[in-house]
N, C-alpha and C positions, 0 to 999 in steps of 0.2 A: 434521366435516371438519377435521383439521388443515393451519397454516398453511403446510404444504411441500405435502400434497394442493392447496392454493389456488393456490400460488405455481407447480405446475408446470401445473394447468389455463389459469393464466394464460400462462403460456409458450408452452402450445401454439397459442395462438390467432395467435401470431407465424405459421405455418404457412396460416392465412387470408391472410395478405398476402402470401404470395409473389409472387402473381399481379399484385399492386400494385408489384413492385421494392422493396419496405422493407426496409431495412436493420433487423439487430436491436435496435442501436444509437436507430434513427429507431423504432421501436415501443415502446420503453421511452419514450422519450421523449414517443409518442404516447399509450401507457398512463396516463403519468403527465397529463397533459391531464387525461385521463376518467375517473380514479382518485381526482383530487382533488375530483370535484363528486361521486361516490358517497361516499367517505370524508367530504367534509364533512356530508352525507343523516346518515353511519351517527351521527355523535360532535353533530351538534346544533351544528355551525359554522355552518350557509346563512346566517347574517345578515352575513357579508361578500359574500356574492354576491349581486346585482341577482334579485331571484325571477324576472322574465321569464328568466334561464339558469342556473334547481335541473335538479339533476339530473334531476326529473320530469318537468321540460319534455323535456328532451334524450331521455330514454326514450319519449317518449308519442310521437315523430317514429319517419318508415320514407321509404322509399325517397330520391327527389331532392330531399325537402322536408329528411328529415334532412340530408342534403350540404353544404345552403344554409343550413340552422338552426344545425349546428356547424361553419362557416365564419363565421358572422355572429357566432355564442359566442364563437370565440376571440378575434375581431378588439375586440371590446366588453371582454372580462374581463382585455384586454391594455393597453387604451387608458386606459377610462375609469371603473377602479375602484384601488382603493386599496391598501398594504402591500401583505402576500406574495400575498395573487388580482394583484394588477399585475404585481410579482415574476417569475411562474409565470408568468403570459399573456403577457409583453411578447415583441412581435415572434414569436409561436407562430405556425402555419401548418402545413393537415394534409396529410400524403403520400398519405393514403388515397384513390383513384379512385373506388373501388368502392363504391355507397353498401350494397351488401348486405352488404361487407365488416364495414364500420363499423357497421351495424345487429347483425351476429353478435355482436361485442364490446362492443354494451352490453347486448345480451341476455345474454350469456354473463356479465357482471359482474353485473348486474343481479339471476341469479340462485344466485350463491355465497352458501356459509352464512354471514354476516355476521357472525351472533351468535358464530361458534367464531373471527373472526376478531379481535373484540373484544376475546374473551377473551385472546387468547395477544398479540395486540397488533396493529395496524394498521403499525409502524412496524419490528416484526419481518419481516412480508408481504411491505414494500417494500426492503427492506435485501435477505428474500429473492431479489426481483426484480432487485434487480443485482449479488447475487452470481450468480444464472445469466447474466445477459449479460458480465459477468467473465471468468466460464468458457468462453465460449464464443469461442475464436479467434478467428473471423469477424468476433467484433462490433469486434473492436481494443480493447473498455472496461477491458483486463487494466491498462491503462496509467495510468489513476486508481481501481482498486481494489486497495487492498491488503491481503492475508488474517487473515481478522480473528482467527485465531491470534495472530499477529503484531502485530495491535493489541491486542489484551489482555496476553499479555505484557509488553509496552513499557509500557500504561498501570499496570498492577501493580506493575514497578518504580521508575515516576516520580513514583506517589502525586499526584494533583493532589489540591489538599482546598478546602474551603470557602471562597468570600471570595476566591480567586486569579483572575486573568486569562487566560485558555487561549487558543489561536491555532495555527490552522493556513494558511500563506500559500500553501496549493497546497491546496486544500482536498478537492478533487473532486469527491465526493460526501457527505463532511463526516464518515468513518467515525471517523478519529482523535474529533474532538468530539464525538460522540455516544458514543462509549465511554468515557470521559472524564465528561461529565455523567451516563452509568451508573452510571462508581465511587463519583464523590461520592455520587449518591442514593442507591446502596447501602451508603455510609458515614453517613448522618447519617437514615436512618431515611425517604428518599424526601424528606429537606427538612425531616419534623416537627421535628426538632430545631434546627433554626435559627431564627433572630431573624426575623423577616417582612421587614424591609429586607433582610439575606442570601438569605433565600429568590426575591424577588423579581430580585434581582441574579443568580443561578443562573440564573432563567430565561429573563432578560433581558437582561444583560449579558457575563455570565460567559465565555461561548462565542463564538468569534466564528473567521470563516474569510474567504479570500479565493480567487476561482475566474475564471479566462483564459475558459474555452472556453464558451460562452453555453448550449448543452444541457447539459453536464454540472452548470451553476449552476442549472439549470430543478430538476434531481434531488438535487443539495445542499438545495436551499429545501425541497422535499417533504420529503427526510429528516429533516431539522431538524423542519417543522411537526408530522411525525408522531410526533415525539421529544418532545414540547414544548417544544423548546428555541424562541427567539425572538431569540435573540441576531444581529446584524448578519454577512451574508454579500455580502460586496462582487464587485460584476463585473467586474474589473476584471486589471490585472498591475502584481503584486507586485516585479518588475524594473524597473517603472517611476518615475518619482517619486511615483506615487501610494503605494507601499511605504513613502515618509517618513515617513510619519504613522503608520505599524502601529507602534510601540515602546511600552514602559513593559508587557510580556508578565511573567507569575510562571512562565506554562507554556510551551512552543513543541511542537508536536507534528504531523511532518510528512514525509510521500514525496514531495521534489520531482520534476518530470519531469525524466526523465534526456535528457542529448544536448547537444548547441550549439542557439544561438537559431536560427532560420532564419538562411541565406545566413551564416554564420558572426558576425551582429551581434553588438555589444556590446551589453550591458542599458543603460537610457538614463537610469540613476540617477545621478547627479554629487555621489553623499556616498560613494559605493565609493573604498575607497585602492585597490584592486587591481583592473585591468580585462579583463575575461578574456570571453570567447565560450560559456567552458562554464558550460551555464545550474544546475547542483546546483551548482559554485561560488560562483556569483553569491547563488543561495539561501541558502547557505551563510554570506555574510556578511550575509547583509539577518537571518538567525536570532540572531546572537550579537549583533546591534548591536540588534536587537527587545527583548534580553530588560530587565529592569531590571542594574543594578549594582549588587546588595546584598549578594551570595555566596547567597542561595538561589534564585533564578530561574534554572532549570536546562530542557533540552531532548533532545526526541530524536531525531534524525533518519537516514534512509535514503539511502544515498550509495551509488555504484558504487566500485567502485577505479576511483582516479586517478593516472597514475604522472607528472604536468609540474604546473607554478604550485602549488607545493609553499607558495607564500610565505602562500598564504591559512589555509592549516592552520599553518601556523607562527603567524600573526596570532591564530587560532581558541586557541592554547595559550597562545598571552601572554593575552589578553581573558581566558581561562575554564578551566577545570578538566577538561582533555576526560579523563577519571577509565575509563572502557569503551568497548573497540570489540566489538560484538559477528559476527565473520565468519557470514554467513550461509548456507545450502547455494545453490547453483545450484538453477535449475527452477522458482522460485515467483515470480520475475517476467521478464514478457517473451519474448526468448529463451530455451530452457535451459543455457547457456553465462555466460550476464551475471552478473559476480563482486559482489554487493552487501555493504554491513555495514551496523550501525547505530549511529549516534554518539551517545553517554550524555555532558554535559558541561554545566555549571555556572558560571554567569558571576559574575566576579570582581567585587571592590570596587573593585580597582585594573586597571590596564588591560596591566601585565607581568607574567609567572612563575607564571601562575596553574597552569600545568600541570609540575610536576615527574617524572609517571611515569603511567604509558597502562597497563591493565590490557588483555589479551586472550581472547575467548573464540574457539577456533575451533569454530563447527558444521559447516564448509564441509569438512573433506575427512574421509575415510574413514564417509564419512554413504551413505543411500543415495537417489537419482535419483527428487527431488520432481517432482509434476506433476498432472493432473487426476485421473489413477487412483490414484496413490500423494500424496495431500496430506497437507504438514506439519499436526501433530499437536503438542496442548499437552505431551505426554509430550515431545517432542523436544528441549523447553525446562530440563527438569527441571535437568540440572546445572549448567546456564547461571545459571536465578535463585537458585539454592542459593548457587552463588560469589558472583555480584552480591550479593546480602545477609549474605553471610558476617559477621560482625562482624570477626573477624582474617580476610584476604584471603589471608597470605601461609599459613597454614595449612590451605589445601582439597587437598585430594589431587586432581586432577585432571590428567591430557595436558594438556588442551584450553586449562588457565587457565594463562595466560603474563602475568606482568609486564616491561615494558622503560620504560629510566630519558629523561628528555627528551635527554639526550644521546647515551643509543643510537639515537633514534628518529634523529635527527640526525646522525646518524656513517652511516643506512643511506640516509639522501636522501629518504626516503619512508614514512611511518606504513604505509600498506598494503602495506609488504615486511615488518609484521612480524607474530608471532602465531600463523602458520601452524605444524602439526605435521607429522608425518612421514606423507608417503601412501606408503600400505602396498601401495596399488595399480601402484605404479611401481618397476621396477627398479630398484636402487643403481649406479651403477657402482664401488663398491667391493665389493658382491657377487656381480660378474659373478666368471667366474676367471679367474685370471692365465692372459694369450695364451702366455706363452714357457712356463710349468709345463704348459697343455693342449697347446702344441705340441708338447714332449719325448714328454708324455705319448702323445700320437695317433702319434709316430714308434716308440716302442717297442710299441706294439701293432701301428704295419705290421710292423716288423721280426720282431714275433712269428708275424704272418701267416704273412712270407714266406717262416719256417725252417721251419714248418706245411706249404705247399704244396709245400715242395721236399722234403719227407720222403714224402710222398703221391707225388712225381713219381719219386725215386729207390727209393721201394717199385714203382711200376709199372714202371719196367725193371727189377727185379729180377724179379719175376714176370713178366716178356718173354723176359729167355732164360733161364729154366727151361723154357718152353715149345721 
């Protein structure tokens, strides 16, 4: 059984709870519960968990006894155990009613092929698992998953390497950093070739994230553990003062949530020069003030267009090198309308002029209408990293790649007025045709009509009185 056979059997079992009101959202979250004391069974973890609540206890329970068994589980592996089982457990509680419910799906995990699951990876399973509640409208999860297309590409052009600091302040479900400690172990041999102090620091330090919403941090920690990453994932907001403390970053890599804070608040940070409501702003400068100031700790991140408080992007080019904007297509987050890009930039040594000229890629128009049927594709990328890497910039033949200098960017009010190419989908009005040339034009064809029908009218009285 491969792990997309797994991951969709799993899914279905979401279909047992209807009758319970669970959300999909609340079933992943519920999975992730009962996932983590099978997965720790499979990989030879249980010595963090109290053996009165292994997995084989919880399986050896049925009916109202299990109900009350994995009600007493959570409440204990939340309280009164330690690291990521506290992590995971703290403040859990199950939506499940139905104890037959709950019996189905630990029979049903219970009895997946384990061993195929091993193989292709347990952390692959679980990524699985929230890329379908991603996908699925319903669940709302679209809003901290972002396509992991799109995280591989972004992590291939930003090279994170050994020994660096990585950091995602919006973490989610921690996709950025986990693809991320991918590339490096795929760069240095899975770690063997590192010093054991670096190795150790990879797996332990290296990575780190920061996540608002208390479920979605439940599934960040699983991700992570199943990753082995170990690195620290805070529960906390990044807008807040507790944000002051995230700096001295080599990496930054991150999809803030989009919108204003509730009720229009300001972020409640008091090291912000500029104070503003819109929260990817706000993110926005807690990233470039995160990184270090050596000229190589560089970042990437996923912004909407913004057309007011221009001043913060202006701050963003003095501080740092914003070097790529990459225009995105519509349809691959949120609504299909919502105009995104992704900012590629480079924090300076000094603190003015780091930004002299803004490179552009447009994916975003004459592309065609992303979504669940039609999902971006690493092919879509292609000319995009070819330019990004270019050695000479100004030498790619491309539409799409546009340079403009800091003073145009600033002459047009707005970085995201610029970049865009010609949509071929929309009319010109200079290729409409001229009204007064069609209007001559349509008056000499009536006129041609109407010498037409008076030749036809003056033929038929001619043939009236012959008769």
């Amino acid at each position: 059984m491969t792990t997309q056979e797994i991951v969709s059997k799993l899914w279905n079992l979401c279909n047992v709870l209807r009758d319970d009101g669970i959300t999909y959202h609340q079933y992943v979250t519920e999975l992730t519960y009962i996932l983590f004391l099978k997965m720790a069974k499979e990989t030879g973890a249980e010595s963090q968990i109290p053996e009165a609540y292994r997995w084989d206890n919880l399986a050896a329970q049925s009916g109202i006894e299990l109900k009350k068994f994995y009600k007493e589980l959570l409440n204990h592996l939340g309280e009164n155990c330690t690291g990521r089982v506290r992590e995971i457990y703290q403040g859990a509680a199950t939506n499940i009613d139905e104890p037959k419910n709950l019996e189905k799906i630990i029979t049903t995990i219970d009895g997946l092929d384990w061993f195929s699951a091993r193989e292709e990876g347990l952390g692959n399973l679980y990524e699985g698992l929230l890329e379908k509640n991603a996908n699925e409208k319903k669940s709302g999860a679209g809003q901290y998953f972002t396509p992991r297309v799109l995280i591989d590409v972004i992590i291939r052009l930003v090279k994170p390497q050994a020994g660096e600091r990585c950091n995602d302040p919006a973490c989610g479900t921690f996709g950025f950093m986990i693809a991320a400690h991918q590339y490096v172990a795929a760069q240095t041999d899975d770690f063997f070739d590192l010093d054991a102090d670096t190795a150790v620091f990879e797996r332990t330090e290296a990575f780190t994230g920061t996540e608002l919403v208390h479920d979605t941090h439940r599934l960040a920690l699983m991700n992570a553990m199943l990753h082995n990453i170990e690195g620290t994932i805070t529960l906390g907001d990044t807008l807040s003062n507790l944000g002051k403390s995230m700096r001295g970053y080599d990496v930054v890599l991150t999809n803030p949530p989009f919108g204003a804070k509730k009720g229009g608040e300001r972020a409640t940070r008091d090291d912000f020069t500029y104070t503003t409501s819109n929260k990817q702003l706000n993110f926005l400068q807690h990233i470039y003030r995160s990184l270090k100031a050596d000229g190589k700790a560089r970042a990437a991140v996923i912004l909407p267009d913004i057309s007011s408080e221009t001043e913060i992007l202006g701050d963003l080019m003095d501080k740092c090198n914003l070097h790529t904007v990459l225009r995105l297509p519509t349809g691959i987050f949120y609504a299909p309308g919502v105009k995104t890009n992704v900012l590629f930039f480079t924090r300076g040594r000094v603190d003015k002029g780091n930004t002299q000229e803004v490179w552009f890629y447009d994916l975003r128009t004459n592309m065609p209408s992303f979504g669940k049927t039609s999902p971006l594709k690493m092919e879509h990328f292609a000319g995009f990293e070819a330019a990004f890497e270019a050695a000479d910039r100004r030498a790619v033949q491309d539409e799409r790649w546009n340079v403009f200098s800091r003073q145009e960017i600033e002459e047009r009010g707005n970085i995201f007025d610029c970049g865009l190419i010609e949509d071929k989908s929309i009319i010109r009005y200079e290729d409409l045709p001229d009204p007064i040339e069609s209007g001559e034009e349509a008056i000499a064809q009536l006129e041609e009509a109407a010498d037409l029908l008076q030749s036809v009218v003056n033929e038929l009285k001619s043939l009236a009185e012959v008769e």
